[in-house]
C-alpha positions in Angstrom: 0.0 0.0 0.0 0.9 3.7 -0.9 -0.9 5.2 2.2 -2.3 4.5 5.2 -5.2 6.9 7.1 -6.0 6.5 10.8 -9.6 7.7 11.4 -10.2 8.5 15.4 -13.1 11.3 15.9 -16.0 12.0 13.9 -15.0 15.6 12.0 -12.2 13.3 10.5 -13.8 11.7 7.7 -15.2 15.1 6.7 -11.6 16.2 7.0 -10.0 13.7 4.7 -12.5 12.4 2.5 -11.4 15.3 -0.1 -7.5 13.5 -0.1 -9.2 9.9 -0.2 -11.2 10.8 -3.6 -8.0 12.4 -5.1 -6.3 9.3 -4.2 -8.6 7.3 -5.6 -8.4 9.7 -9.2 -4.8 9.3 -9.2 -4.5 6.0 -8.8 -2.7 6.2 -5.3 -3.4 3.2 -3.1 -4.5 3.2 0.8 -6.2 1.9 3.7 -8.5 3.7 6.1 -8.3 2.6 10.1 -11.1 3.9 12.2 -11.6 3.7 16.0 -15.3 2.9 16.8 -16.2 6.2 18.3 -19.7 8.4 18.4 -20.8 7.9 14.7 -17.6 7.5 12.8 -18.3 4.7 11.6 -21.6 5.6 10.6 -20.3 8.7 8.6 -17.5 6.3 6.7 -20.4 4.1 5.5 -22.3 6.9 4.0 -18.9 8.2 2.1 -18.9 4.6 0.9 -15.4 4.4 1.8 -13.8 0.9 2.7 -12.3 0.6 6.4 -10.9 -1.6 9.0 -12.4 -1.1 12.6 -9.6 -0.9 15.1 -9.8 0.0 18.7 -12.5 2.0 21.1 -13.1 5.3 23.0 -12.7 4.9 26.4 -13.5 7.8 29.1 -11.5 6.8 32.6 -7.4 7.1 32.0 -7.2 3.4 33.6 -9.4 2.6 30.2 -7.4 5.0 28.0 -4.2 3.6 28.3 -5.9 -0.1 28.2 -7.0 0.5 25.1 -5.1 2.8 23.4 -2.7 0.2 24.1 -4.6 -3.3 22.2 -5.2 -0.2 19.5 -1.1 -0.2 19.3 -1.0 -3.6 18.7 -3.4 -4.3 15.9 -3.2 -1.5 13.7 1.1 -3.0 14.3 -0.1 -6.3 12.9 -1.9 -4.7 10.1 0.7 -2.4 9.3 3.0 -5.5 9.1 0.8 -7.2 6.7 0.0 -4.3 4.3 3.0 -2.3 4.2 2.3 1.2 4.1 5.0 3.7 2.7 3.2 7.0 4.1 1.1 7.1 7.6 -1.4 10.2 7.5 -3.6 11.0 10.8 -5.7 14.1 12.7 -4.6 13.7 16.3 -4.3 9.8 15.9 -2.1 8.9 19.2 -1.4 5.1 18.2 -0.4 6.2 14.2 2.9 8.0 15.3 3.7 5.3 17.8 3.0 2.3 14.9 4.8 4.3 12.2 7.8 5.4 14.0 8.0 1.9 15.3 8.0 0.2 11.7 9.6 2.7 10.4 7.4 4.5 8.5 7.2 8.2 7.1 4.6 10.0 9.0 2.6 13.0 8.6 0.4 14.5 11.4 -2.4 17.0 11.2 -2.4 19.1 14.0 -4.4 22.2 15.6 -5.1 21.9 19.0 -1.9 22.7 20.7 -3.8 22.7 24.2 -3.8 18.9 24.1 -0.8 18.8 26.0 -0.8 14.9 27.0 -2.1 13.4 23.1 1.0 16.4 21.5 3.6 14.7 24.0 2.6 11.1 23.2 2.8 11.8 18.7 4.5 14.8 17.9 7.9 13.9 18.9 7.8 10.8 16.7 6.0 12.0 13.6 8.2 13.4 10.1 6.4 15.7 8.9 3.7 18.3 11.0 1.0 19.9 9.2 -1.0 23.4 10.8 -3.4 26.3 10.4 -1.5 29.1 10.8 -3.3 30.4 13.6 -1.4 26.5 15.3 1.3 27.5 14.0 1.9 31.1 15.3 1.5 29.3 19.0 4.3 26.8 18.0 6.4 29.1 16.6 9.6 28.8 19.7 8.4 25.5 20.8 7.7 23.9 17.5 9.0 20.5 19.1 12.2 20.7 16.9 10.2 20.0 13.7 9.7 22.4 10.4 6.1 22.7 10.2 3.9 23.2 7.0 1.1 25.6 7.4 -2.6 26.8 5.4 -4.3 30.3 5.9 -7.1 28.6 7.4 -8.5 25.7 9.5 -9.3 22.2 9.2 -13.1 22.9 9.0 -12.6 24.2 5.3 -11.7 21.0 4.7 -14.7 19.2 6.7 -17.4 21.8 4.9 -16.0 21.3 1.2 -15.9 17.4 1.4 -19.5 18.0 1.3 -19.9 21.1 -0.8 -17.9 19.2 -3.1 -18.6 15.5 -3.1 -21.3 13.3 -4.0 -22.1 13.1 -0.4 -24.1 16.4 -0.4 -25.8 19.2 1.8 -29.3 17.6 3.0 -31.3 19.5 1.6 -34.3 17.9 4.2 -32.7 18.3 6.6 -35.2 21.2 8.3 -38.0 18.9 7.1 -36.5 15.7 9.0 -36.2 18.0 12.5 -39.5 18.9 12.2 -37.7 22.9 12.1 -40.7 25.7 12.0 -39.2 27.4 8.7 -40.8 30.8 9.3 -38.2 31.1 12.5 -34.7 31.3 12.5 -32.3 28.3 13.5 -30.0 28.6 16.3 -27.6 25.5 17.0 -26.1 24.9 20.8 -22.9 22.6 21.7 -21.6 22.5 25.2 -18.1 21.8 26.0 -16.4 18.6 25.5 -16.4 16.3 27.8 -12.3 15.9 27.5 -9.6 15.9 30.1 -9.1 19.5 29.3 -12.1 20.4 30.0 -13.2 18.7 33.0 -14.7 20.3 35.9 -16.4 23.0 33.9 -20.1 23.9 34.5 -22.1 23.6 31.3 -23.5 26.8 30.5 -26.1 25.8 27.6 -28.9 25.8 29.6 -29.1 29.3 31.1 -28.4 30.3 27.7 -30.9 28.3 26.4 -33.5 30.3 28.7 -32.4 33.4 28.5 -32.5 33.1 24.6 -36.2 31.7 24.6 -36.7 34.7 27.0 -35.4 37.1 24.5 -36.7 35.9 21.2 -39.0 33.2 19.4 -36.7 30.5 17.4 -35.5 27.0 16.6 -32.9 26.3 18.9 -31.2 22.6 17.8 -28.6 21.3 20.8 -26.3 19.2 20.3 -25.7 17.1 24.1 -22.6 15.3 24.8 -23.4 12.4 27.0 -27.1 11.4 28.4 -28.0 13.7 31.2 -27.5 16.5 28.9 -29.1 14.9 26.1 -32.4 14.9 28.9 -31.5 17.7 30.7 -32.4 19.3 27.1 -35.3 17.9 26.6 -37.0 19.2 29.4 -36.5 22.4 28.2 -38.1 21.7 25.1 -35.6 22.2 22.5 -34.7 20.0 19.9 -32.2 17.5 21.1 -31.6 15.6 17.5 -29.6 11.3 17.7 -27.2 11.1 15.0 -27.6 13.4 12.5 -25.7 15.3 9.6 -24.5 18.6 11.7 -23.2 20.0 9.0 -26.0 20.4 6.7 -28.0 21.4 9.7 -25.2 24.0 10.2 -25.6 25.0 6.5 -28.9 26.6 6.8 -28.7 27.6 10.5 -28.8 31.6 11.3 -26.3 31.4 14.6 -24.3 29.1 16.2 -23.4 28.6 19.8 -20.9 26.2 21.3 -18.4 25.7 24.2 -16.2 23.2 22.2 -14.1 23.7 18.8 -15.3 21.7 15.7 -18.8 22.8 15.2 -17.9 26.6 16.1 -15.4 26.4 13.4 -17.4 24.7 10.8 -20.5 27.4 11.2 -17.6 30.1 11.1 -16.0 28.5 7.7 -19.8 28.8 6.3 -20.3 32.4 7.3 -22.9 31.7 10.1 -22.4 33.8 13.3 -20.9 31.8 15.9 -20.3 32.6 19.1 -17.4 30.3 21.7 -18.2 30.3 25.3 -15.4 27.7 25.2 -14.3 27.5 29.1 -11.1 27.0 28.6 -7.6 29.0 27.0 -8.7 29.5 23.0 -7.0 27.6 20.4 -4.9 29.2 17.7 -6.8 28.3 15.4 -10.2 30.0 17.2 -8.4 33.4 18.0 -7.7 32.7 14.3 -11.0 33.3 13.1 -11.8 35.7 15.8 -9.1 38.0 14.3 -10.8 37.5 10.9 -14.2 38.3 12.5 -16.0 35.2 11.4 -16.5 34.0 15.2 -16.3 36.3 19.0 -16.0 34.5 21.8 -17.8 35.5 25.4 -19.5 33.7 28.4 -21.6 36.7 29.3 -25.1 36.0 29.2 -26.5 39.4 28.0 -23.1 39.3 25.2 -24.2 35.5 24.0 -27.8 36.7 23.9 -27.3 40.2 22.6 -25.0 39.1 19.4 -27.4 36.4 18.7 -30.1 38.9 18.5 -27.9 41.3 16.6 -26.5 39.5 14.2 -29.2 36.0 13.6 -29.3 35.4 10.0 -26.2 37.5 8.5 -24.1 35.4 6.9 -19.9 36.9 6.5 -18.3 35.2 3.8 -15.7 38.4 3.1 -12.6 36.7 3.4 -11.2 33.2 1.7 -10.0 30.5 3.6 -7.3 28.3 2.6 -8.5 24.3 2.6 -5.7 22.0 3.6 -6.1 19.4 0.9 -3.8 20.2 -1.6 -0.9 20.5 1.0 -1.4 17.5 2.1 -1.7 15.5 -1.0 1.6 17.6 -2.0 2.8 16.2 1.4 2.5 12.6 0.8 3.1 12.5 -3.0 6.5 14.3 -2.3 7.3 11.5 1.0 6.1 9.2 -1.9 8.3 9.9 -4.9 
């Protein structure tokens, strides 16, 4: 094999499926490794992409380490058996480990330089490191001894034109399949993510979810991370949607609220106006778009509710953002030749 991907959180397959179909054009062989994790697996199937399931999500560090450990081993044995030239992964801890290990040539996608414990465990084995620039201006003096490629923009370019772009497509139902009143705006909710880094913090969605409701009649779609939020929600009497295609939701939402990253970042990339009430230091890559004005960031009450009301519905697409894909197919034809 040319190439081999290592699939580990949801966003990913939107992230990559762009280089996968351009391998496929040019005749560049790979395999795609995918951890069973919240609906990966489902969102591979509906690319139509083949894959090998390897490994699971764990939440307690005890777990973690378990299983990141068997995950070492088999992707090892599979790596043995299909020879791959070129290793490619999004914040994949067990791809650096395998690849250094067997000696292969390995690039890593990285913007979230906050992730202290995954960066230590895969950046100090990995060839090549590629960045946003918003990454890589935090890097920049300790840029773990590495040269680093960087794009003028973030990862969720990538995510939003794999469907832009691809047979895969906006839903254009989606409203219809929610049950969304169409003669009301759509405002979309995430609270933060329930990782080490963010542990301990109080989510705030639902005294924003009042004080919206308070404020102003619309759809407001939230996204829960584990059960008691997903009921928690439901009391209030908001749409609290199972697995379901974000992004075209995202598409034809009018504002966007979250305390985590990916979502934020994707409604920015699409113009909608987002807002962070991330709890924790911003990433690069979010004061990024912050600079750029396609995202402000507040846990104010009266600020989250007062933009929203301000600003529902206007879409900012003034600026271009670079999408990643070419660099990285650039990347691996260049480690290939």
């Amino acid at each position: 094999m040319d190439v081999w991907i290592d699939l580990t959180n949801s966003p990913h397959i939107h992230y990559f499926s762009q280089l996968i179909d351009k391998f496929n054009r040019e005749g560049i062989e790979y395999y795609i490794t995918a951890r069973k994790f919240q609906s990966l697996e489902d969102l591979i199937d509906i690319y139509g992409y083949d894959y090998i399931s390897v490994g699971n999500h764990a939440d307690s560090l005890e777990e973690k380490l378990i299983n990141s450990s068997k995950r070492v081993i088999e992707l090892t044995k599979i790596a043995k058996k299909l020879d791959p030239k070129i290793a490619i992964a999004k914040h994949s801890v067990e791809l650096p480990r395998v690849a250094f290990g067997m000696n292969i040539h390995s690039i890593f996608v990285l913007d979230n330089e906050h992730a202290s414990a995954q960066n230590r465990l895969t950046v100090p084995l990995v060839n090549d490191i590629i960045c946003p620039e918003g990454t890589k201006l935090v890097l920049n003096g300790s840029s773990f001894g590495k040269y680093i490629d960087s794009f003028e923009g973030t990862c969720e370019v990538s995510n939003v034109n794999s469907r832009l772009n691809s047979s895969f497509s906006i839903d254009e139902s989606i409203k219809e399949k929610l049950n969304i009143d169409e003669s009301l705006p759509i405002t979309i909710m995430r609270p933060r993510p329930n990782s080490s880094y963010c542990n301990g913090k109080k989510d705030i969605i639902p005294m924003i979810i009042d004080k919206l409701k308070s404020q102003m009649d619309c759809n407001i779609v939230a996204f829960p991370r584990d059960e008691d939020q997903r009921e928690k929600y439901v009391s209030m009497g908001v749409i609290v949607p199972k697995t379901i295609d974000a992004i075209s939701l995202l598409y034809y939402s009018d504002a966007m609220i979250g305390a985590g990253g990916t979502m934020n970042r994707e409604a920015a990339v699409l113009g909608v106006p987002t807002i962070s009430c991330y709890p924790e230091k911003l990433l690069g890559v979010d004061n990024y778009l912050i600079e750029k004005e396609r995202m402000i960031h507040t846990r104010d009450l009266d600020e989250i509710v007062n933009h929203v009301m301000d600003n529902i519905g206007k879409r900012n697409n003034g600026i271009t953002l670079e999408d990643p894909t070419e660099l990285m197919f650039e990347k691996v034809v260049g480690s290939l030749s």
